[in-house]
DRENVODREN-278083 format. One line per field, with one value per residue: x, y, z of N, C-alpha, C in turn; chain; residue in one letter; residue number from 1. Coordinates in steps of 0.05 Angstrom, whole numbers. Example, Ala and Ser with C-alpha at 12.3 -4.5 7.8 and 13.67 -1.06 7.14 Angstrom:
% residues 2
nX	264,257 .
nY	-114,-45 .
nZ	156,142 .
caX	246,273 .
caY	-90,-21 .
caZ	156,143 .
cX	264,258 .
cY	-66,1 .
cZ	156,157 .
unit	A,A .
code	A,S .
pos	1,2 .
% end
This chain:
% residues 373
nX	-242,-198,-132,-91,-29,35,66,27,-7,37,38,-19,-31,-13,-50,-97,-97,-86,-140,-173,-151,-175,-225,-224,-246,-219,-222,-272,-326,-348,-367,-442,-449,-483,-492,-479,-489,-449,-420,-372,-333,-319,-364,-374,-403,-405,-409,-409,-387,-433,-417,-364,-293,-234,-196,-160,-107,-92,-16,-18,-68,-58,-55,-104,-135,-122,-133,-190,-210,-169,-169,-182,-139,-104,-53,13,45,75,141,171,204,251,245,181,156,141,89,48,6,10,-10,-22,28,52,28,30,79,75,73,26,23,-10,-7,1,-40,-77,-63,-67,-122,-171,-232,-244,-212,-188,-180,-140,-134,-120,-177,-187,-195,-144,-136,-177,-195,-141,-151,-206,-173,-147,-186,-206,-157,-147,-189,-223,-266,-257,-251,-263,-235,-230,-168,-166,-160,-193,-239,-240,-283,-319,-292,-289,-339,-358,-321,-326,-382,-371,-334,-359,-360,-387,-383,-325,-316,-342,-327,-275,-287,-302,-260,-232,-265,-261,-211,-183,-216,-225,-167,-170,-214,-199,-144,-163,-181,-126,-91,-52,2,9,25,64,131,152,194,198,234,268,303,371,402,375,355,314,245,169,117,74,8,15,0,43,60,17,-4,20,4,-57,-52,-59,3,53,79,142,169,174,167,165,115,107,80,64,118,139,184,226,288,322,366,410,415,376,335,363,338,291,294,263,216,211,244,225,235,240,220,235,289,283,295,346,352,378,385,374,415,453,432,445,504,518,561,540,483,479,475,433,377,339,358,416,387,366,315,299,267,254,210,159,168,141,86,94,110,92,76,74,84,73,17,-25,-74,-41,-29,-70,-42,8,-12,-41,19,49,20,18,61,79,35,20,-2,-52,-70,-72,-70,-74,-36,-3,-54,-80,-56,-50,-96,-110,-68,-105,-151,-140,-97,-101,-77,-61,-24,39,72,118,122,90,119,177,145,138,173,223,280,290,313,353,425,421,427,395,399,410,394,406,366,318,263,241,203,185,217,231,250,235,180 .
nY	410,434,415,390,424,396,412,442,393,358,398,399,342,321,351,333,280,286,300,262,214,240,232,184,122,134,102,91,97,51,55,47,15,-1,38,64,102,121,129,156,151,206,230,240,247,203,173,100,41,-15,-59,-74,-75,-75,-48,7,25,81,76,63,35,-9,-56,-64,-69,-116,-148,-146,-147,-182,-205,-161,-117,-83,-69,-74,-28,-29,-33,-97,-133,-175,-246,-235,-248,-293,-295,-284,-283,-319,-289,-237,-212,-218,-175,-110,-64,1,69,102,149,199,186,137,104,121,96,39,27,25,20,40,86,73,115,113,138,192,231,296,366,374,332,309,347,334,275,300,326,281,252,288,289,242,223,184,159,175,142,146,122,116,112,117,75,63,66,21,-22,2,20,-27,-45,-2,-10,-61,-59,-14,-55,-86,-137,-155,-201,-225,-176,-176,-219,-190,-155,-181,-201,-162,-146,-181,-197,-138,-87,-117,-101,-45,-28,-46,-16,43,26,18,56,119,111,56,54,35,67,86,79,92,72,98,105,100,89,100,142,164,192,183,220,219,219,221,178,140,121,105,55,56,95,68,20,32,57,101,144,168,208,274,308,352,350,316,318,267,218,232,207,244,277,260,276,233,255,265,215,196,220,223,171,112,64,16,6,3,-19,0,-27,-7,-24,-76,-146,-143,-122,-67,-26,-43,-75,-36,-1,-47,-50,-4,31,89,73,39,69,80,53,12,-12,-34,-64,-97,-92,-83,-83,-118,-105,-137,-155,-190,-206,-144,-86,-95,-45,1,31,0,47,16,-35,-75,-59,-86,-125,-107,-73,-112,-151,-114,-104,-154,-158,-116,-110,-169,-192,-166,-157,-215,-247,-295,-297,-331,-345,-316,-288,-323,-328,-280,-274,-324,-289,-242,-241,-284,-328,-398,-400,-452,-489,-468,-418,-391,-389,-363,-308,-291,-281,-243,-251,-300,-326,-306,-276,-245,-234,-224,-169,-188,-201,-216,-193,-184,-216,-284,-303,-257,-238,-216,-261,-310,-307 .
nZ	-1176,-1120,-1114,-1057,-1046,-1038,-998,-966,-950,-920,-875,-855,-834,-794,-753,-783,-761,-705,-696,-714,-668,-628,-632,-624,-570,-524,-455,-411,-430,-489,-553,-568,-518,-468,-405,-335,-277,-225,-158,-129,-77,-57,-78,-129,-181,-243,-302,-326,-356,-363,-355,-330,-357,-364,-316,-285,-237,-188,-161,-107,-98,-129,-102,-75,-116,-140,-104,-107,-155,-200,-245,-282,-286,-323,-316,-288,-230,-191,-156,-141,-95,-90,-106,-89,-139,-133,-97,-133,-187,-255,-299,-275,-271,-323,-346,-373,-341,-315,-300,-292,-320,-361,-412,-412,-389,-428,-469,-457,-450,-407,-370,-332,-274,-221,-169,-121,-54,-4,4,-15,-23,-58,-68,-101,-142,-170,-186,-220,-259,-289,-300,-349,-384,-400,-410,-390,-330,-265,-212,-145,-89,-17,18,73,133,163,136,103,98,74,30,9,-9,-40,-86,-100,-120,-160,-188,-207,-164,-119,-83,-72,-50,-11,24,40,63,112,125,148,195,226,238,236,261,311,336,329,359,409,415,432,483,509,557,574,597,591,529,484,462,405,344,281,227,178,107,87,130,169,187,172,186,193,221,270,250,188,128,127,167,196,229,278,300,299,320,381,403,409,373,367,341,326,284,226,185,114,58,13,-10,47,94,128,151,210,259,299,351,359,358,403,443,447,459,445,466,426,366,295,230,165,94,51,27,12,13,25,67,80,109,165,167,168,216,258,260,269,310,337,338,380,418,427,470,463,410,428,467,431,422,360,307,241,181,164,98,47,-9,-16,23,97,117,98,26,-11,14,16,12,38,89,126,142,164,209,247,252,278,328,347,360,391,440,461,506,495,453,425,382,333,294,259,234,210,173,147,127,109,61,26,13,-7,-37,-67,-52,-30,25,27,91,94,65,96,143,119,97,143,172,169,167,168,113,97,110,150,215,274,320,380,456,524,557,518,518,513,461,443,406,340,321,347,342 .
caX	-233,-166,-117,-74,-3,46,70,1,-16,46,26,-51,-27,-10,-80,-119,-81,-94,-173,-173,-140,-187,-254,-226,-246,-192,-235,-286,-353,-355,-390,-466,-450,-498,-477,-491,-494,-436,-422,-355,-325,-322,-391,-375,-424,-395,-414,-382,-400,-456,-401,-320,-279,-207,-189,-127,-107,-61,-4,-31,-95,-56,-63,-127,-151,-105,-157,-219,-212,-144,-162,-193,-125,-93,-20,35,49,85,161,170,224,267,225,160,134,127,66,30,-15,21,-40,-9,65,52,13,65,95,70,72,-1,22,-33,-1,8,-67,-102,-58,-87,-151,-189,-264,-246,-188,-190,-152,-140,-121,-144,-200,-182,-198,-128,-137,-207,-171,-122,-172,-214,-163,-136,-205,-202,-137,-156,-229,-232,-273,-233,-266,-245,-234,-217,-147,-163,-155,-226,-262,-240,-311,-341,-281,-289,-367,-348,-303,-340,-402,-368,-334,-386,-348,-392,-379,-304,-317,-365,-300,-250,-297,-314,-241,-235,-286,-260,-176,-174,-234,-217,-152,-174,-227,-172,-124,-170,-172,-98,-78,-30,14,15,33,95,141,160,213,195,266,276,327,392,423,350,351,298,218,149,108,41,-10,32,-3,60,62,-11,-3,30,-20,-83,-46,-45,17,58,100,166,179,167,194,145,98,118,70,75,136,148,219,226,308,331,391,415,412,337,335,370,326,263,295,242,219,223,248,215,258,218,216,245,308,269,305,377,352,407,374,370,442,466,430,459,528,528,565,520,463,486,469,397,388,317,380,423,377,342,281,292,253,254,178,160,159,132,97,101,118,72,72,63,94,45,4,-48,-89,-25,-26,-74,-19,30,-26,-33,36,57,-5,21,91,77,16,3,-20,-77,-87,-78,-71,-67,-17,-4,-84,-91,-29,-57,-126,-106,-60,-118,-173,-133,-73,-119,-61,-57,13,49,82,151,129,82,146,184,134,121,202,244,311,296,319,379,440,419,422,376,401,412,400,403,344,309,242,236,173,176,231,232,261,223,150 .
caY	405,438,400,402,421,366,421,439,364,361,420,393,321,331,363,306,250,287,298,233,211,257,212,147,114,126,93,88,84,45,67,35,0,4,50,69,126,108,150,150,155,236,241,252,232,200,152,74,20,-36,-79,-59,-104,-64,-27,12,39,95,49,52,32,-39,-79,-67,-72,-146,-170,-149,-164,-179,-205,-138,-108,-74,-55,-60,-3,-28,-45,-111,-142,-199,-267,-229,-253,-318,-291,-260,-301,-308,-273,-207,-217,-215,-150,-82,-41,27,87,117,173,198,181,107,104,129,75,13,34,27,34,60,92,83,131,101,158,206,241,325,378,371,296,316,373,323,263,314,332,264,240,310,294,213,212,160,170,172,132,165,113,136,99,112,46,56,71,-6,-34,30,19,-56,-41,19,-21,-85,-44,-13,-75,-124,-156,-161,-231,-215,-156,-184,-233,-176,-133,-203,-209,-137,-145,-208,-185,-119,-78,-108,-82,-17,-23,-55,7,59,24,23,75,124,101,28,65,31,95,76,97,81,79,98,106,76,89,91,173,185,177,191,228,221,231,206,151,119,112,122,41,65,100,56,-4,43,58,126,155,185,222,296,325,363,328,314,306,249,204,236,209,267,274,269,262,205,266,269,186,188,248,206,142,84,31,7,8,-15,-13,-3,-46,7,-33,-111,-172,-140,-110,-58,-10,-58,-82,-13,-1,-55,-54,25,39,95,65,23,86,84,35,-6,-28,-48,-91,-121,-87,-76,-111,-114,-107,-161,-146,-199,-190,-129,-86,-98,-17,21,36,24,43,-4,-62,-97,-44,-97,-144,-100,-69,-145,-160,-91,-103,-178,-149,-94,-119,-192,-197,-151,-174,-246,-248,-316,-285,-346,-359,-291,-288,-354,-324,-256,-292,-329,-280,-208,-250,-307,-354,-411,-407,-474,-476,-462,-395,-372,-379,-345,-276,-274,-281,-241,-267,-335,-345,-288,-280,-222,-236,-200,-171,-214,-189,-227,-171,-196,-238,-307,-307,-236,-222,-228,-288,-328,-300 .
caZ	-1148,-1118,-1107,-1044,-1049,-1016,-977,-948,-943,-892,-845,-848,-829,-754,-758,-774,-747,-665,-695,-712,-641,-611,-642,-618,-556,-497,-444,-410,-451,-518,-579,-570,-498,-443,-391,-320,-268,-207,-132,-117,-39,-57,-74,-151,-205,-262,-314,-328,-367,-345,-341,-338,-368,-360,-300,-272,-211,-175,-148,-76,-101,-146,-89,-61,-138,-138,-89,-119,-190,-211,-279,-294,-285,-344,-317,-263,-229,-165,-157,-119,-80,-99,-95,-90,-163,-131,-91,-152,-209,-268,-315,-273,-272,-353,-351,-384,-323,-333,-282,-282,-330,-380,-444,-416,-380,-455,-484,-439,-457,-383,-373,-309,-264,-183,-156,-79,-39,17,-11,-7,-43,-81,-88,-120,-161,-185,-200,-247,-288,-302,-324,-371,-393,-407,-421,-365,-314,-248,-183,-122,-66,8,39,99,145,182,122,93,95,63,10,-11,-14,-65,-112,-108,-132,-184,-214,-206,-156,-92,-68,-66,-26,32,29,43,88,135,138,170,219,234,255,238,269,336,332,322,384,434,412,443,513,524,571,560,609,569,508,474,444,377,324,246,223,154,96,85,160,189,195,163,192,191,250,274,229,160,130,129,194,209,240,298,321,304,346,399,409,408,355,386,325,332,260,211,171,89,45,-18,7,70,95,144,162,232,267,323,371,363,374,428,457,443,467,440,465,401,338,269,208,143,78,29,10,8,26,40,84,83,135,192,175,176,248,275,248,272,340,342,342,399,444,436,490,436,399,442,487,419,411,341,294,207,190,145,59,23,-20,-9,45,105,132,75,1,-25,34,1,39,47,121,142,155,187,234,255,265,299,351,363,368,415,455,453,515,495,422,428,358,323,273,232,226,198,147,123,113,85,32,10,6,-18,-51,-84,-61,-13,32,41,113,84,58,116,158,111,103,174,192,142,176,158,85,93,123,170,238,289,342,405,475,538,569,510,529,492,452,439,391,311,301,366,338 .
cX	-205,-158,-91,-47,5,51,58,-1,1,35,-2,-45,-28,-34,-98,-116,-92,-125,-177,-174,-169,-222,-248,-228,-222,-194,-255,-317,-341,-369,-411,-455,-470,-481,-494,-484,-472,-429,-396,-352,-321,-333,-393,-389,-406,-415,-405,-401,-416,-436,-371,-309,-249,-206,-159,-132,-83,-49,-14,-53,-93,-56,-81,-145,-140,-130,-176,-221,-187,-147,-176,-172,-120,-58,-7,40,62,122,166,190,232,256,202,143,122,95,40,26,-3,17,-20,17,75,35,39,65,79,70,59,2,-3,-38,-2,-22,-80,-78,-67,-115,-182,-217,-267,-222,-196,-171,-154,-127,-137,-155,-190,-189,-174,-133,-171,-197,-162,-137,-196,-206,-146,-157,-213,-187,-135,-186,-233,-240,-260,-255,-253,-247,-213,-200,-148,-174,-185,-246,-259,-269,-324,-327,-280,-310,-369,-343,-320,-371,-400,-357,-346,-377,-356,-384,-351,-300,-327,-351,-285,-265,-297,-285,-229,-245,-276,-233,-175,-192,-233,-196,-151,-195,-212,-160,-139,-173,-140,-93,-58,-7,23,24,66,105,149,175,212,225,274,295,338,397,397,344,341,264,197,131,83,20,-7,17,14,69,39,-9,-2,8,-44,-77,-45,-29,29,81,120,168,170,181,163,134,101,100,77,93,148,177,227,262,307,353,390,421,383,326,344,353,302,254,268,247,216,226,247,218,239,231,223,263,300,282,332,374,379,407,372,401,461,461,442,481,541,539,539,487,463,476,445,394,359,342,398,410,369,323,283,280,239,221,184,154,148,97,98,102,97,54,61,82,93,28,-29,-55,-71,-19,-35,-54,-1,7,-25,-8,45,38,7,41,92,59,7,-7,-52,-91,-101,-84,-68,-56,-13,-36,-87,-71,-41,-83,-126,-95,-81,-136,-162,-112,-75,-86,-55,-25,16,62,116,150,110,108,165,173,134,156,219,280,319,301,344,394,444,410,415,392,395,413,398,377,323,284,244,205,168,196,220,236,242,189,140 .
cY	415,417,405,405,393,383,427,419,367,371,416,366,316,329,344,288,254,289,266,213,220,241,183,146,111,103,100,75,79,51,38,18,23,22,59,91,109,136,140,162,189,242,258,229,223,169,125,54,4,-50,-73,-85,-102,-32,-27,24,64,72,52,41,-5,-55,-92,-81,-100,-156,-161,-157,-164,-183,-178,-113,-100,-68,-66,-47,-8,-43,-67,-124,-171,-220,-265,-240,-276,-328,-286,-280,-288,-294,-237,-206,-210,-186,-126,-65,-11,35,113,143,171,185,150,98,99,96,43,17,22,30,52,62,92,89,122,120,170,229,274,336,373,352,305,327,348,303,274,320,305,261,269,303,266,214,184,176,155,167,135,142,123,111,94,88,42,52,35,-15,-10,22,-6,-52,-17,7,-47,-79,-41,-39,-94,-147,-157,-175,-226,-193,-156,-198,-211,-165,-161,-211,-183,-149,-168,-206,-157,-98,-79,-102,-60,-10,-28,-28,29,54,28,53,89,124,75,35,48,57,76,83,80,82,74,100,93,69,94,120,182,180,194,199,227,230,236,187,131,115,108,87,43,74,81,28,14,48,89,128,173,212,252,320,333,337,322,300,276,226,207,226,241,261,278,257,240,223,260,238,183,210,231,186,124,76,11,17,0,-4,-16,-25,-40,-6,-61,-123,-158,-125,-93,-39,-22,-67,-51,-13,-19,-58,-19,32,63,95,47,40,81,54,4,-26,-40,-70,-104,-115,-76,-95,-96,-115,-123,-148,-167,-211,-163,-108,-74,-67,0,27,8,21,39,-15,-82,-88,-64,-116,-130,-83,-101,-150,-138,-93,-131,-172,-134,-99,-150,-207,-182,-165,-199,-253,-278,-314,-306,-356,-330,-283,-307,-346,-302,-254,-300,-303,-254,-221,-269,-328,-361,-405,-441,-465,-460,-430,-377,-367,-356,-317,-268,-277,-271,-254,-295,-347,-318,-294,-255,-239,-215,-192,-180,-189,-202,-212,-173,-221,-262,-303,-277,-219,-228,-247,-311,-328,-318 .
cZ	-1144,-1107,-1087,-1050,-1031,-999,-961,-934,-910,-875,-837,-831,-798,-746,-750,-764,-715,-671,-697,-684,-621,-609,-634,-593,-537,-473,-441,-424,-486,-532,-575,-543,-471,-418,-355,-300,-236,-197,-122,-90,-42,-73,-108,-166,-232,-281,-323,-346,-355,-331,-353,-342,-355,-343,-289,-252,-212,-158,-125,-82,-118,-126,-85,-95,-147,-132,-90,-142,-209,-246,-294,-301,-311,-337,-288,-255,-200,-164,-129,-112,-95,-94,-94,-110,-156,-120,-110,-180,-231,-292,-295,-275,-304,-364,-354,-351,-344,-302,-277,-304,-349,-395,-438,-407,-414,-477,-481,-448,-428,-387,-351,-299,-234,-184,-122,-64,-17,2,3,-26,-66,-99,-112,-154,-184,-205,-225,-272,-293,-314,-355,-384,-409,-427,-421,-345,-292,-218,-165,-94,-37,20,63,119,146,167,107,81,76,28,-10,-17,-45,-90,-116,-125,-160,-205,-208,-190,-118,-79,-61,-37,-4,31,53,70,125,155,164,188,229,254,249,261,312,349,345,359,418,443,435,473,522,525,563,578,597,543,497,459,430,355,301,232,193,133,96,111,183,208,185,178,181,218,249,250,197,158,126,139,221,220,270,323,327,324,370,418,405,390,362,365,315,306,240,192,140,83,23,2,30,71,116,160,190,246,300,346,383,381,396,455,461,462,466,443,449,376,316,247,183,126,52,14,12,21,27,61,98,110,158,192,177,209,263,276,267,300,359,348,366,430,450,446,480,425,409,458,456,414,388,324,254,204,158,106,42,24,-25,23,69,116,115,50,-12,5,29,25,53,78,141,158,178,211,249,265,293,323,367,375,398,443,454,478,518,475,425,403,343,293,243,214,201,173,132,107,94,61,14,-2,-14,-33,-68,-77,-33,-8,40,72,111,80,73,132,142,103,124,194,172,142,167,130,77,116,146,192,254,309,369,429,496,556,548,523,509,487,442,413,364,304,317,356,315 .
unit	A,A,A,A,A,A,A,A,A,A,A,A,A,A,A,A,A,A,A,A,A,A,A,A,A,A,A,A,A,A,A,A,A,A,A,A,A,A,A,A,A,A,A,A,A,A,A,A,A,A,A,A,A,A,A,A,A,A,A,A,A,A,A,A,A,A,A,A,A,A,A,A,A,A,A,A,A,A,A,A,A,A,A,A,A,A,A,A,A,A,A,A,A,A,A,A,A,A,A,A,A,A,A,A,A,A,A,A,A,A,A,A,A,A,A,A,A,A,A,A,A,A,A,A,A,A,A,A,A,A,A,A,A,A,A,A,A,A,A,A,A,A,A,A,A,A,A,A,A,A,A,A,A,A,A,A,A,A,A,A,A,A,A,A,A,A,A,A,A,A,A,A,A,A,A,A,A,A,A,A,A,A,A,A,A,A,A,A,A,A,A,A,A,A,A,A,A,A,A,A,A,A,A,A,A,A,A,A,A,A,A,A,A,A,A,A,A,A,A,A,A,A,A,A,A,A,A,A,A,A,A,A,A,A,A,A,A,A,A,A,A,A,A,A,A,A,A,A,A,A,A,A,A,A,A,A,A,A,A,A,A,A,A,A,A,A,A,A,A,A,A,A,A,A,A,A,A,A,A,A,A,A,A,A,A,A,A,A,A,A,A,A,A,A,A,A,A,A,A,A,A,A,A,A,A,A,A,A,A,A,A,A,A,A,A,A,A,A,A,A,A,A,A,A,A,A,A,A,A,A,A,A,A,A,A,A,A,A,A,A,A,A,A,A,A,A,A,A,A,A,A,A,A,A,A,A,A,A,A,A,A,A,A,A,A,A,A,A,A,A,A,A,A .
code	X,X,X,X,X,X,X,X,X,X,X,X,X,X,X,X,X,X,X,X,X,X,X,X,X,X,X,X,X,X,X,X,X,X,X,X,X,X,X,X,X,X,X,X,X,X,X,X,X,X,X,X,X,X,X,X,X,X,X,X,X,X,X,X,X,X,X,X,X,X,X,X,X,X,X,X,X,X,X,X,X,X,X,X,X,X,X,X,X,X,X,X,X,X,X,X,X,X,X,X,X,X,X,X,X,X,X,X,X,X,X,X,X,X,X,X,X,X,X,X,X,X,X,X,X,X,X,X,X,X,X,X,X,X,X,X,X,X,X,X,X,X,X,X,X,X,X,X,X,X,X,X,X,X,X,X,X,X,X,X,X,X,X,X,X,X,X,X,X,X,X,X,X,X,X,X,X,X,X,X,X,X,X,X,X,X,X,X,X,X,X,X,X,X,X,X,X,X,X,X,X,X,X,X,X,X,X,X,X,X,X,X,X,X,X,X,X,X,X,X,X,X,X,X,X,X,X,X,X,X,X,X,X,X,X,X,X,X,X,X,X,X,X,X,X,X,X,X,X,X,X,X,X,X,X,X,X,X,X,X,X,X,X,X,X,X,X,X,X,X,X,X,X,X,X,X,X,X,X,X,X,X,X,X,X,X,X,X,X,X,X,X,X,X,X,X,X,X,X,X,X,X,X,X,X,X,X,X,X,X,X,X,X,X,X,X,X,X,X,X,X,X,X,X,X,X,X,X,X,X,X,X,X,X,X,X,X,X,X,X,X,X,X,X,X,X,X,X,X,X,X,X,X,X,X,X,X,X,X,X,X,X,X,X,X,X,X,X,X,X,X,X,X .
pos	1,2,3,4,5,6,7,8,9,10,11,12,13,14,15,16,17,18,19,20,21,22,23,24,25,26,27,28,29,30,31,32,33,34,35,36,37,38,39,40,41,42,43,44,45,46,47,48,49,50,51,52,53,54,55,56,57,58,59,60,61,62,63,64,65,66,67,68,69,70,71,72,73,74,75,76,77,78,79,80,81,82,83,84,85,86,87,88,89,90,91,92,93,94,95,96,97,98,99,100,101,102,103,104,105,106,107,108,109,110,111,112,113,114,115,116,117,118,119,120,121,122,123,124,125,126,127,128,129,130,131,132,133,134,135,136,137,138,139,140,141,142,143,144,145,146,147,148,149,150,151,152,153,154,155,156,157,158,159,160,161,162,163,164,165,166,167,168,169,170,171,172,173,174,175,176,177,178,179,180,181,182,183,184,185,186,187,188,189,190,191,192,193,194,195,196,197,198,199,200,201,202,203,204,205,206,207,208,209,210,211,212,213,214,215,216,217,218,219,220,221,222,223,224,225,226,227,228,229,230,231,232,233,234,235,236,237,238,239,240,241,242,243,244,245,246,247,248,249,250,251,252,253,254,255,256,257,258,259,260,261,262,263,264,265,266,267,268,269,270,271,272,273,274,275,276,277,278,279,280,281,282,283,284,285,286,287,288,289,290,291,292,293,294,295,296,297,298,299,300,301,302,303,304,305,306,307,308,309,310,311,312,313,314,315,316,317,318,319,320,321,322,323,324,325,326,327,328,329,330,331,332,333,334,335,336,337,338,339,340,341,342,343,344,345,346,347,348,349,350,351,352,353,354,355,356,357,358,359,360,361,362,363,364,365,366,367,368,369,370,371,372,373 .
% end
């Protein structure tokens, strides 16, 4: 028999160690487990276990995958605001932070990967070669608002989690759906204009047809904001010429910097901002973050909320929204957690447990600002 050198041995070692690697189980299917034939929302064939035990998401997708089968979770993948953990079961709170990369995916060991996004050729593209690059197969669910019902029916399928999902879908159809049917009657004369106001100093937005601002429109209302479109995180710069060119009738401050809301205390602190005549009277208004932030990042299921408030906000003699009925219900069902009244008030008023004061306007309606709602 020869006998290897040591120095061979070394340079073979590498060798067998990634063959090795290469024969073990990353996800999906286990050696000798039952397996079955699944149709994801872009119409790709793939294979999954009978029954998944451990699943991950793309972060837009850890919400929605919260409120269908949280204990199936494997990871964190969302950064949350100050006070936020108190919303969140403490089985996930104890799950590793990770940030979707390959090397940290094939280390979780998944049976499956939803990817939550809008379904395109790229997104397709992209979703192929992760499950190449894993050896997880990668479930393609579609973001988009309308498709909801199509999307809880999808995931509840695949993780064995129907009952959950004719939950989530009932709650759609229940506040969201008519929403969405209201929106198309208002006139475009009734139109509220609207300015998403992003960044530190509230110069940066999102325009029509962004889903991180895609709210705007489905309340139907109008997006002032006329600046090219930016894929991924969008953030689109524009200057306090443009705003004042626009002039909105309102202004709604995102959820980027959490409870200091530093971006709303900038705008109101800013002389300049004093021109645009939203701010001055009062029509600005913080959009609510916990736990997380109701508009979008992650422009997860948590949208349903801020469609909801932005509709009561803007229209409520159309909606007629019973805002606290529906915070209370969407907590339970997508958040698995009852609110006391202490901390519905506090999600659905971010002003009320900081030292930010809203802007005051005597042109101001009672019943219609941030702090009176």
């Amino acid at each position: 028999m020869r006998v290897v050198s040591p120095r061979t041995f070394r340079w073979l070692l590498p060798l067998l160690l990634l063959l090795l690697a290469a024969c073990q189980p990353s996800g999906g299917k286990r050696p000798g487990e039952a397996t079955r034939e699944v149709v994801d929302m872009a119409g790709r064939r793939m294979t999954v276990p009978v029954t998944i035990e451990r699943a991950s998401a793309t972060r837009p997708g850890s919400v929605t995958l919260y409120a269908i089968a949280p204990d199936l979770m494997v990871n964190r993948s969302l950064w949350m605001t100050d006070g936020a953990e108190r919303f969140m079961s403490p089985a996930y709170l104890k799950l590793p932070f990770s940030d979707g990369s390959s090397e940290e995916i094939v280390r979780l060991h998944p049976d499956v990967i939803v990817s939550y996004f809008s379904i395109t050729p790229q997104s397709i593209d992209q979703a192929d070669r992760l499950s190449q690059r894993t050896g997880v197969p990668v479930f393609m669910v579609d973001m988009e608002m309308k498709r909801y019902p199509e999307a809880f029916a999808a995931m509840g399928e695949l993780l064995g989690r129907q009952e959950q999902a004719a939950k989530m879908t009932a709650y759609i159809e229940k506040w969201l759906l008519p929403v969405f049917a209201k929106a198309a009657r208002i006139s475009a004369s009734q139109r509220k204009r609207v300015y998403y106001a992003e960044g530190n100093r509230g110069l940066n937005t999102d325009p029509s047809g962004s889903f991180h601002s895609q709210i705007i429109d489905l309340v139907g209302a109008t997006n002032v904001a006329q600046v090219n479109l930016l894929s991924g995180k969008g953030m689109s710069a524009v200057s306090m010429e443009q705003v004042l060119q626009w002039n909105p009738d309102e202004v709604i401050v995102w959820t980027g910097m959490g409870p200091s809301m530093n971006t709303y205390r900038a705008i109101a602190a800013d002389p300049l901002w004093q021109r645009v005549p939203a701010v001055r009277e009062g029509r600005i208004h913080q959009i609510p973050f916990l736990p997380f932030g109701w508009f979008d990042r992650p422009p997860g299921t948590n949208r349903i909320l801020g469609t909801l408030w932005l509709a009561e906000l803007l229209y409520p003699d159309v909606y007629r929204i019973d805002l606290e009925a529906a915070v209370r219900e969407y907590f339970t069902i997508f958040f698995h957690r009852d609110l006391t009244d202490a901390e519905l008030r506090e999600v659905l008023h971010p002003f009320a447990s900081t030292d930010v004061a809203p802007v005051q306007s005597a042109k101001s309606k009672p019943g219609h600002d941030e702090t009176s709602r």
